[in-house]
C-alpha positions as MATLAB code, in Angstrom:
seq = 'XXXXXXXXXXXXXXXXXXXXXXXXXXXXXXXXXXXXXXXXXXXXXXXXXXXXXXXXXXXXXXXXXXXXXXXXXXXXXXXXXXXXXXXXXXXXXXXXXXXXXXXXXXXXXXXXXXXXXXXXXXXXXXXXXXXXXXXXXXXXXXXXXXXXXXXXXXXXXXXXXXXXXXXXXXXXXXXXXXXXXXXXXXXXXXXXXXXXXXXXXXXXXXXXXXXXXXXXXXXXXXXXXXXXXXXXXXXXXXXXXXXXXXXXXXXXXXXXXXXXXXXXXXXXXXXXXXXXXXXXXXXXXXXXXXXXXXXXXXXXXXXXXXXXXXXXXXXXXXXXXXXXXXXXXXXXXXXXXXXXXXXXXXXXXXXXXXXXXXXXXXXXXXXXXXXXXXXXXXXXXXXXXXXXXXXXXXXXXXXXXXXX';
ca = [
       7.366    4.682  -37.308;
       7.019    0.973  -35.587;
       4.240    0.500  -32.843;
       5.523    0.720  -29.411;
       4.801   -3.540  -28.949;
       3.711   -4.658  -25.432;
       4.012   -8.042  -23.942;
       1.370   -8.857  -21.164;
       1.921  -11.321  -18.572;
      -1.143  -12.267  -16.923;
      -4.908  -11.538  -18.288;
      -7.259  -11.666  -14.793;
      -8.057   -8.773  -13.296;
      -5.598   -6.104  -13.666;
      -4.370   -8.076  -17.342;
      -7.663   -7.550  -18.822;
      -7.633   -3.507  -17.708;
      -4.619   -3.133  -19.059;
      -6.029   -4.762  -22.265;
      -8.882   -2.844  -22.645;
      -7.600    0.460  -21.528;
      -4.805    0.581  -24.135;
      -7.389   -0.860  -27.009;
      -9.912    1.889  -26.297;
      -7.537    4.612  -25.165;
      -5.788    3.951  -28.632;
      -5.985    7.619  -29.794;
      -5.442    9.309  -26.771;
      -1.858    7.590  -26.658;
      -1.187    7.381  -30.046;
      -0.984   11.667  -29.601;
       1.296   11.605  -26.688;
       4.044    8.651  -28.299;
       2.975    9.550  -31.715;
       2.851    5.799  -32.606;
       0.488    3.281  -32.326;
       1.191    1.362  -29.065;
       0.437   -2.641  -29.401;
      -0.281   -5.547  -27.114;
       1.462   -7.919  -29.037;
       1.439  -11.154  -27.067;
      -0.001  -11.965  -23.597;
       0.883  -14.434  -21.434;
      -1.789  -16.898  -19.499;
      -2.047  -20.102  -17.848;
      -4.648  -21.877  -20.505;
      -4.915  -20.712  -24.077;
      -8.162  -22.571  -25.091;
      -9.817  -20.579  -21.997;
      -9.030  -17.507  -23.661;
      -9.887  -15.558  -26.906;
      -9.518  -11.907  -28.374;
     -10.960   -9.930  -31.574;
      -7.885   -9.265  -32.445;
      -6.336  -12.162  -34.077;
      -2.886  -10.648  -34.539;
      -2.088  -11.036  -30.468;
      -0.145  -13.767  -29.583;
      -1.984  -16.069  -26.942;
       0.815  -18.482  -25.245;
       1.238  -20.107  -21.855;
       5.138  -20.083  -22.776;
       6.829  -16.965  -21.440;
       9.949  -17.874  -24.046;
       7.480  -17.166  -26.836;
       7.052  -13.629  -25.969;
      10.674  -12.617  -24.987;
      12.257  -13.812  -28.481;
       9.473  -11.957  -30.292;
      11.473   -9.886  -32.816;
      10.645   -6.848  -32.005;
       9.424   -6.018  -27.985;
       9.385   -2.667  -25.911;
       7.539   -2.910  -22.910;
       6.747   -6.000  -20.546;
       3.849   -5.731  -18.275;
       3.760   -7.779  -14.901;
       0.144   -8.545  -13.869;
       0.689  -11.641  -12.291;
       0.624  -12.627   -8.550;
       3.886  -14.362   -6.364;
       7.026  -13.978   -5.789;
       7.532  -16.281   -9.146;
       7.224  -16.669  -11.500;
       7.357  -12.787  -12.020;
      10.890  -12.023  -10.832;
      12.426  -14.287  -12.951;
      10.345  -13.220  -16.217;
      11.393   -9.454  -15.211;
      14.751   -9.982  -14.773;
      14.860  -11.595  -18.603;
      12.937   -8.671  -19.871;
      15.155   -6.071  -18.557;
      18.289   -7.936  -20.307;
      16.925   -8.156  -23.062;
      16.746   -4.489  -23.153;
      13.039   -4.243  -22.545;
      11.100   -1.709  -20.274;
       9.255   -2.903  -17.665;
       6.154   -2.267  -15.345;
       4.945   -4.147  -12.290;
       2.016   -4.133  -10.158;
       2.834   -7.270   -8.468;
       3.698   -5.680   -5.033;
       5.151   -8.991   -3.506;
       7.336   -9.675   -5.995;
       8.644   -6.087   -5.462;
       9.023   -5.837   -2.143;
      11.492   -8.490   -1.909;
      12.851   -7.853   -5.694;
      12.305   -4.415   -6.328;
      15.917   -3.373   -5.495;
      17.940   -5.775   -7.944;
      15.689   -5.422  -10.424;
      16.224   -1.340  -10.368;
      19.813   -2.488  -10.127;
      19.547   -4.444  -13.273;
      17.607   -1.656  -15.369;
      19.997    0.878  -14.746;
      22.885   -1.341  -15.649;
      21.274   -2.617  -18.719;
      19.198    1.006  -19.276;
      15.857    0.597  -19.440;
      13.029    1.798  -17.217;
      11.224    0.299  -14.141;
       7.567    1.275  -13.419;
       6.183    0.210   -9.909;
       3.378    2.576   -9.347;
       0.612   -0.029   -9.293;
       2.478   -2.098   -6.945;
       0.869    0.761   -4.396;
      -2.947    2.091   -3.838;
      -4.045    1.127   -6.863;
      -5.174    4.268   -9.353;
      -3.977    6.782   -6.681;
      -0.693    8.351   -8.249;
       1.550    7.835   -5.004;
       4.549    6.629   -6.350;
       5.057    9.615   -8.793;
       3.905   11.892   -6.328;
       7.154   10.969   -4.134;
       9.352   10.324   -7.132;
       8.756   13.769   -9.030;
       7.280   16.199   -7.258;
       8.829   16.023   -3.469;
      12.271   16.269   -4.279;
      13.189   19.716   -2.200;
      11.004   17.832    0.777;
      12.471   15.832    3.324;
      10.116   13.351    4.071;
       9.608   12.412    7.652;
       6.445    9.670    7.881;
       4.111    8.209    5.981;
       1.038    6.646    6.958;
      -1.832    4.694    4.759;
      -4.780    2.432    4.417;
      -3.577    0.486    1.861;
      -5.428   -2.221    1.694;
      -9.173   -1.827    0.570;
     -10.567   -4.999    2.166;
      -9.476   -4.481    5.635;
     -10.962   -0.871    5.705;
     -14.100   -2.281    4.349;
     -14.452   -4.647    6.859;
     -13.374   -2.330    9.668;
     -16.489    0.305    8.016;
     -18.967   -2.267    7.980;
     -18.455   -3.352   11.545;
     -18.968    0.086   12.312;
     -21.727    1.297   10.159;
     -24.038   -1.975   10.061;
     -23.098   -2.924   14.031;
     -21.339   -6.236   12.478;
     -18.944   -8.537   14.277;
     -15.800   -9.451   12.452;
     -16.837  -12.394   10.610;
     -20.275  -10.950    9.234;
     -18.356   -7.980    7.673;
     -15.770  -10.305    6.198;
     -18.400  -12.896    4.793;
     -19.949   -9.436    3.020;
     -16.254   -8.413    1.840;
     -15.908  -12.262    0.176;
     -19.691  -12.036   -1.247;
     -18.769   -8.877   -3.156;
     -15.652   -9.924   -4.212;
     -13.590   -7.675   -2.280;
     -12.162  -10.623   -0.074;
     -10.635  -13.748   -1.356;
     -11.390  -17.198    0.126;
      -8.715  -17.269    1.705;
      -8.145  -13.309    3.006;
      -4.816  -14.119    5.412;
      -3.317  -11.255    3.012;
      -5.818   -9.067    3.460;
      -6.378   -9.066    7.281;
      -3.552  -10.103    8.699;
      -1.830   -6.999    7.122;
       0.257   -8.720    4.650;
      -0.829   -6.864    1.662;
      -0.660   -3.539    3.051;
       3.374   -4.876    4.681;
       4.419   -5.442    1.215;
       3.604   -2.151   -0.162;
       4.811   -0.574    2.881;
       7.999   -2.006    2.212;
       7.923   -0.502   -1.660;
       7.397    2.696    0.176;
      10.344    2.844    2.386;
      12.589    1.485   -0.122;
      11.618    5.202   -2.384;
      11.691    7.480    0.528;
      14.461    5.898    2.722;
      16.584    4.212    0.300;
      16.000    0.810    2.936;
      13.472   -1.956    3.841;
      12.789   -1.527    7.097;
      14.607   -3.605    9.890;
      12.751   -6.606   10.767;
      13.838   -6.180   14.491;
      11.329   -2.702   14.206;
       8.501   -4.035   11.993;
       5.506   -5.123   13.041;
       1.961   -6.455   11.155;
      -0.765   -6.859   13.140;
      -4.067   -8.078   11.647;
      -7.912   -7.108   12.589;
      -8.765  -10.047   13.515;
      -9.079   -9.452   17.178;
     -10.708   -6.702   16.888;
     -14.324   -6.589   18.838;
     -17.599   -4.865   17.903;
     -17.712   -3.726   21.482;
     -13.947   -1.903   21.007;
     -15.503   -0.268   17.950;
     -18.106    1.058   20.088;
     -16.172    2.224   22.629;
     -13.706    3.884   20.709;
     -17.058    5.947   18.552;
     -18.007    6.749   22.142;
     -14.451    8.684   22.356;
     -14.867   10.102   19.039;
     -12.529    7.399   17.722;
     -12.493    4.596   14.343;
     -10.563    2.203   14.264;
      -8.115    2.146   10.526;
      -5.396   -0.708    9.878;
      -2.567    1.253    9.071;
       0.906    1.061    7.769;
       3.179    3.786    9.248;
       7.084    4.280    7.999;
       9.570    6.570    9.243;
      13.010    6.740   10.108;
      14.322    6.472   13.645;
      18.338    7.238   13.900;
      19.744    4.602   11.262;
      16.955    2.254   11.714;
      13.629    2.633    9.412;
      11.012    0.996   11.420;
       7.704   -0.001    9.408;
       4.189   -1.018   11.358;
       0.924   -2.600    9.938;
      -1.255   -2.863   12.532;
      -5.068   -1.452   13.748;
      -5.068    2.520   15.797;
      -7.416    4.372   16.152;
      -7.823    8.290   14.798;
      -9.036   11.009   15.605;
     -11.103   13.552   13.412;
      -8.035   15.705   12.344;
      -6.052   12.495   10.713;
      -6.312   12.458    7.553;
      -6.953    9.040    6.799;
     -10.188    9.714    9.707;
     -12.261    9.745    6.830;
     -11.350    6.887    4.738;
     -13.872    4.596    4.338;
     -15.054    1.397    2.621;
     -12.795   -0.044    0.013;
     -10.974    3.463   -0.604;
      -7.082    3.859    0.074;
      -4.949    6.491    0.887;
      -1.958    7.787    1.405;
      -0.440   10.797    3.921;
       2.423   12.323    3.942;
       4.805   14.231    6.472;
       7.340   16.403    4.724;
       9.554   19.420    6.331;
       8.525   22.246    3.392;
       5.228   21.043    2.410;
       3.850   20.017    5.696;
       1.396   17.635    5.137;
      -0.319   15.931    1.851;
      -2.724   13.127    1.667;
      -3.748   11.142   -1.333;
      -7.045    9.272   -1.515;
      -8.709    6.859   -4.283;
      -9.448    3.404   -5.283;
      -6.667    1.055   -3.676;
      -7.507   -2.081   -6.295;
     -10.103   -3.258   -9.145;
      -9.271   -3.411  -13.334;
      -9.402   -0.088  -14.191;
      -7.623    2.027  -11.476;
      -4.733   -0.241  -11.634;
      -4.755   -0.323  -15.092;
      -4.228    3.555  -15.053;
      -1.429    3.263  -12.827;
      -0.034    1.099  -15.548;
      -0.795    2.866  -18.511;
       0.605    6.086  -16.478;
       4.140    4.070  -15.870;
       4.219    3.407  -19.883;
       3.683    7.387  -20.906;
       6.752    8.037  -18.315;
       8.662    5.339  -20.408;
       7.826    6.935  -23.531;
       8.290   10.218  -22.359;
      11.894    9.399  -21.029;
      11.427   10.774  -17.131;
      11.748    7.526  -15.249;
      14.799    7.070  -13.256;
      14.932    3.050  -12.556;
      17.026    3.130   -8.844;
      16.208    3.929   -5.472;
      17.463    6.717   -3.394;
      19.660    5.532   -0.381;
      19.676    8.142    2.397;
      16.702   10.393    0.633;
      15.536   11.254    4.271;
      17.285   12.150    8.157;
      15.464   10.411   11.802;
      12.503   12.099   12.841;
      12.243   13.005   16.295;
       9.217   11.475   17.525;
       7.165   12.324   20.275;
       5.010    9.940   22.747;
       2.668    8.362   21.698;
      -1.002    7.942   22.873;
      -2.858    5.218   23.548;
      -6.120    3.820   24.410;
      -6.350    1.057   26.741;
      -9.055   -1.562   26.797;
      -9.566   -4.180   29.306;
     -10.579   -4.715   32.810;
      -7.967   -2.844   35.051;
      -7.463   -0.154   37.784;
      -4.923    2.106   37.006;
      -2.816    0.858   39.465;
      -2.453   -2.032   37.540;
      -0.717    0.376   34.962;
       3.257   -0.228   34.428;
       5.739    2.448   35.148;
       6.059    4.765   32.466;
       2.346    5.529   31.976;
       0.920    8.915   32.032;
      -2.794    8.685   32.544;
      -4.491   11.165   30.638;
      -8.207   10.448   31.221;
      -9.728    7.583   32.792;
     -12.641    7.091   30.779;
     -14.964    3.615   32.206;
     -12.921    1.028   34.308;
     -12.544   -0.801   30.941;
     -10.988    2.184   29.389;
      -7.959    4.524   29.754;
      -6.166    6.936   27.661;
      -2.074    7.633   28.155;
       0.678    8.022   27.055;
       3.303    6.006   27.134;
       6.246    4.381   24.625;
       5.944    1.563   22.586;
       8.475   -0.199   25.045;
       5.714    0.477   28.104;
       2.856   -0.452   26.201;
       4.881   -3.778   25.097;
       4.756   -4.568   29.132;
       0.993   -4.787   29.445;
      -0.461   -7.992   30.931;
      -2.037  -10.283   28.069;
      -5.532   -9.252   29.206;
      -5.305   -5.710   28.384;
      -4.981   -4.368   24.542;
      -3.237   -1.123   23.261;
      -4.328    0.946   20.497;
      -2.326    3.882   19.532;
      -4.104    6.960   18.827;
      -3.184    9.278   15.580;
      -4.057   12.984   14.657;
      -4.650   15.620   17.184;
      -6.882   14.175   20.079;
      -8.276   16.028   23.252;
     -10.554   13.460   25.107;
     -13.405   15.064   26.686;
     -11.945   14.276   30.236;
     -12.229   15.391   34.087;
      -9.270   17.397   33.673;
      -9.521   17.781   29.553;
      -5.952   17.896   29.142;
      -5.341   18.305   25.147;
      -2.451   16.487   23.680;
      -0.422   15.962   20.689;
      -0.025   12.252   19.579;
       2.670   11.245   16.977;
];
């Protein structure tokens, strides 16, 4: 029987991983497809900058050169962008050829035709590395939650941000000394817009709600807010309230509208993702039967996205890989206020209508609740963060309440 015959595009990072996991792994897969499986050709931007062992593995900067290779099963994204990527896919999957992603911009904007195209033409589409890295989300929604009805899911999903956000709070460092750490041990790029500014963890979010909900979420409901404002002296307070801060993507489905945020809140000890620290990512999950799950592990780095690769490609071989997404997987969740805490200089007079004051805690700090419309009406001097997981503030009148 013929080796299962791979083409790579891409060979940083994640390319090599995937290299090197499927050269050393060799036995271990060739029992499960019962075939030897092959990187046959790998795209990269300069040949002469690159070498391998193995002389039989085409090395070409021409993507043309691998999709008219005679004989090709699988085609492996690990590049960056919107493009080239979509277009390279897109000539894969008509050519008949499997295909696996981790390029989670591309996907977010793509990931729909392209699901479209491999079930038209079909062949299988493997995303799971566009999300948390080596933590097995993707599957973990797509097989084993089918009875659930999903109702919210919330994540750090991007391992710089919570690093930075742990450092400041651990070492006492302001922003910018956590982030020049981050960049020094290559967990932050030069330039880390992506990273903090919530980018990265928006895109995936998106991949997310396109699974559960069948829909990207409405632009006119998004919002991604970075960590850049955040202070060392809000980190304090909040630890003085038994708080962290997390930059966290939230989906869930309001009505007909799925509304997606990226922005920094603040938990409590009974949140899941309370915990979370450093460059780790994670995942929780509201469902109606199951209640609640959360997934944790490393969100990035060669080898746990490699895994989530090499885990996409046994699902190929083992023919349990439905390509499309879902439309209408999940009903509107009725929410519940939410609470916030308040930061700033103010009296609580100052306070809009639609405020409930649940503990004034120092004039520079309250916690409320109040809707996201309230909260929107705040003068520019005062900052909101919403509070998640079960949070009784040790108040004057200690009343114990249930955020959202």
């Amino acid at each position: 029987m013929s080796a299962i015959s791979i083409g790579l595009l891409g060979f940083g990072t994640v390319g090599k991983g995937v290299y090197e996991t499927i050269s050393k792994h060799q036995g271990r897969l060739q029992a499960i497809f019962g075939r030897e499986v092959k990187v046959s050709a790998i795209l990269v931007k300069n040949v002469s900058k690159h070498s391998l062992p193995d002389g039989e593995v085409l090395l070409t900067d021409n993507f043309q050169e691998i999709i008219e290779l005679p004989k090709l099963d699988v085609v492996i994204d690990a590049i960056v962008g919107r493009e080239p990527g979509y277009t390279y896919l897109r000539q894969a999957i008509s050519r008949g050829c499997h295909v696996i992603t981790a390029n989670k911009e591309m996907f977010a904007f793509h990931g729909r035709e392209l699901a479209r195209l491999a079930k038209h033409n079909n062949v299988s589409l493997g995303f799971e590395a566009t999300v948390g890295g080596g933590i097995p989300i993707i599957q973990t929604i797509k097989q084993l939650l089918n009875a659930n009805k999903i109702e919210r899911i919330e994540g750090i999903l991007n391992g710089t941000s919570n690093f930075i956000l742990t450092s400041m709070r651990e070492e006492n460092l302001t922003f910018e000394e956590a982030l020049k750490i981050a960049q020094e041990k290559g967990y932050a790029e030069a330039d880390p817009k992506n990273d903090i500014e919530g980018y990265d963890a928006f895109y995936k979010a998106v991949v997310l709600s396109e699974l559960v909900f069948g829909k990207s979420p409405s632009q006119e409901t998004s919002v991604r807010e970075g960590i850049t404002g955040i202070t060392i002296e809000q980190i304090r307070v909040a630890a003085s309230l038994g708080l962290k801060f997390k930059h966290v993507a939230s989906i869930q489905k309001e009505q007909e509208t799925i509304s997606c945020t990226v922005k920094p809140v603040l938990t409590g000890e009974a949140h899941p993702l309370y915990r979370v620290e450093g460059v780790q990512n994670a995942v929780s999950i509201d469902a109606d039967i199951v209640g609640n799950i959360s997934l944790q592990g490393p969100g990035a780095g060669m080898f746990p996205t490699a895994s989530a690769i090499v885990e996409d490609l046994i699902h190929i071989g083992k023919a349990d890989f439905p390509a499309v997404f879902e439309e209408g997987k999940s009903e509107e969740t009725v929410l519940e206020q939410p609470v916030w805490v308040i930061l700033g200089d103010a009296d609580q007079a100052e306070l809009p209508e639609g405020f409930e004051t649940i503990s004034k805690v120092s004039k520079d700090a309250f916690i409320v609740k109040a809707s996201f419309e309230a909260v929107s009406l705040l003068a520019p001097d005062l900052k909101a963060y919403q509070v998640l997981g079960y949070y009784a503030p040790a108040a004057e009148e200690n009343k114990q309440v249930q955020p959202v």
